[in-house]
C-alpha positions as CSV (number, residue, x, y, z in Angstrom):
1,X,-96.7,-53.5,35.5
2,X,-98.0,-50.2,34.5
3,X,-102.0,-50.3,33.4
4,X,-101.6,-49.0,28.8
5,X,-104.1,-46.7,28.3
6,X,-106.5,-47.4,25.2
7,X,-107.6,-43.4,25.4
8,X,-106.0,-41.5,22.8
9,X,-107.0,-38.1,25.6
10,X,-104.7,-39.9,28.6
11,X,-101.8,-39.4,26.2
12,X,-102.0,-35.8,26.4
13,X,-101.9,-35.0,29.6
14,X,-97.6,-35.4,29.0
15,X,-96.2,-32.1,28.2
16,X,-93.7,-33.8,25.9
17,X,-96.6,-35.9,24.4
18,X,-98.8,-33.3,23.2
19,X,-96.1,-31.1,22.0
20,X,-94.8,-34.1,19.6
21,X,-98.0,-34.3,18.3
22,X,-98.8,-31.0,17.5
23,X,-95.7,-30.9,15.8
24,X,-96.8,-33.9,13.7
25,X,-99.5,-32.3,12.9
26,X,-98.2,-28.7,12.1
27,X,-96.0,-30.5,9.8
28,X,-98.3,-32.6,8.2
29,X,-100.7,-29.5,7.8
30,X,-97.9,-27.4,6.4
31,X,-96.5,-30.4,3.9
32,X,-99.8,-30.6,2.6
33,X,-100.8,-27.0,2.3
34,X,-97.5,-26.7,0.5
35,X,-98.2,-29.5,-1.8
36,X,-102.0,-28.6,-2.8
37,X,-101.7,-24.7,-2.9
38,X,-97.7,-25.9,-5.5
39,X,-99.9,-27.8,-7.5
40,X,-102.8,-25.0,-7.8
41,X,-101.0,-22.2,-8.1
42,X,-98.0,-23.7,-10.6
43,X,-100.1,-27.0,-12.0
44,X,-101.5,-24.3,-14.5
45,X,-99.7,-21.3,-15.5
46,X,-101.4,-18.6,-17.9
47,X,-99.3,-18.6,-21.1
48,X,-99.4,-14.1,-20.1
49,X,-96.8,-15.0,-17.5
50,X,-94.5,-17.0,-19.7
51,X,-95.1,-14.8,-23.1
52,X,-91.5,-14.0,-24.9
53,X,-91.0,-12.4,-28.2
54,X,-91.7,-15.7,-29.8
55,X,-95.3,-16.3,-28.1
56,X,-98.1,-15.4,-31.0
57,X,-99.4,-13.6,-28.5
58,X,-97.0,-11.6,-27.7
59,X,-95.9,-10.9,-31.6
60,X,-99.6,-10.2,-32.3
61,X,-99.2,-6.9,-29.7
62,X,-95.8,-5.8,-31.3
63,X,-97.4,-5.9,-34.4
64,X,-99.6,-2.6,-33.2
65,X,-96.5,-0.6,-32.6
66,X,-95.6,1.8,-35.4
67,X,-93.5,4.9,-36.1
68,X,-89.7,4.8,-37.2
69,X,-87.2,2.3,-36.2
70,X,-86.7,3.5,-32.9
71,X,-89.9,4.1,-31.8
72,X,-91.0,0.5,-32.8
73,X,-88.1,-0.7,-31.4
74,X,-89.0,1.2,-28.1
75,X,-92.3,0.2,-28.2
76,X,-91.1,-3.9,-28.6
77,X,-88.9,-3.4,-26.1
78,X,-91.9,-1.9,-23.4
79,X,-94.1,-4.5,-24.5
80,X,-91.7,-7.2,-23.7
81,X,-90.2,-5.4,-20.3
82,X,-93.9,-4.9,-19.0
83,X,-94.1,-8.6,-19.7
84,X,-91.0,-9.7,-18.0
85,X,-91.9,-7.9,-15.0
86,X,-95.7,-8.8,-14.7
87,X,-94.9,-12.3,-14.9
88,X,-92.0,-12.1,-12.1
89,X,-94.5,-10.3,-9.6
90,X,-97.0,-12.9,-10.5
91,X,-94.6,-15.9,-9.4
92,X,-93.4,-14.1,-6.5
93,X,-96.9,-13.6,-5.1
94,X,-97.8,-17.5,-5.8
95,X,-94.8,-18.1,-4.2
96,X,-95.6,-16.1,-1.2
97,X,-99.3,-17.5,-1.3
98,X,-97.7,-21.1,-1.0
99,X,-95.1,-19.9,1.5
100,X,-96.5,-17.6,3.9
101,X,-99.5,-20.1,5.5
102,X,-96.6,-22.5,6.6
103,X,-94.1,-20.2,8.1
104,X,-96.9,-18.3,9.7
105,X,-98.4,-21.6,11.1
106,X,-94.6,-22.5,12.3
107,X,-94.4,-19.3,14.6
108,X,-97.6,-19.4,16.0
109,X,-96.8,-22.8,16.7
110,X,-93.7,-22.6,18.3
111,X,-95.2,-19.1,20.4
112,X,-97.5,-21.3,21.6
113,X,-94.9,-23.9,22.6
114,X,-92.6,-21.2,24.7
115,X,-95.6,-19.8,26.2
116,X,-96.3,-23.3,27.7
117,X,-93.0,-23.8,29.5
């Protein structure tokens, strides 16, 4: 019968082994950098990026814009456009903040895999 090892370091001396475990742990690192860094970024979201014409915020600035018709009009529409689009790039970039870590750690990983064949 064959001798169990108690050490934790005989088990990686098995290729197959040690490349189990470091995808365990990639994963678990990954999971959990996506978790904390969801709940961070999203667990509190300024009230600029979700402003809409209804926000007192947002009617307080379109109350600055004056001139005819149009040109308040105009001037709404900027206001809200600019809004629109700063709170899009500000989701996309905490998206790509919680993202990027992950997939980065997943292709080093896996280079390091192949380069061990």
């Amino acid at each position: 019968m064959p001798s169990m090892s108690v050490h934790f370091s005989d088990g990686l001396l098995d290729r197959r082994r040690r490349r189990r475990i470091g995808d365990i742990v990639v994963t678990i690192a990954c999971l959990a950098w996506i978790a904390l860094s969801g709940w961070a970024f999203f667990g509190d979201v300024p009230d600029e990026i979700t402003d809409n014409h209804t926000s007192k915020a947002m009617q307080d600035r379109m109350k600055a814009c004056e001139g005819s018709f149009q040109k308040r009009y105009e001037c709404k529409q900027r206001l809200l456009l600019d809004g629109e689009r700063w709170g899009f790039a500000v989701a996309v970039n905490r998206i790509m903040l919680i993202c990027a870590p992950p997939i980065t750690a997943w292709i080093v990983w896996s280079a390091i895999k192949r380069r061990g064949e």
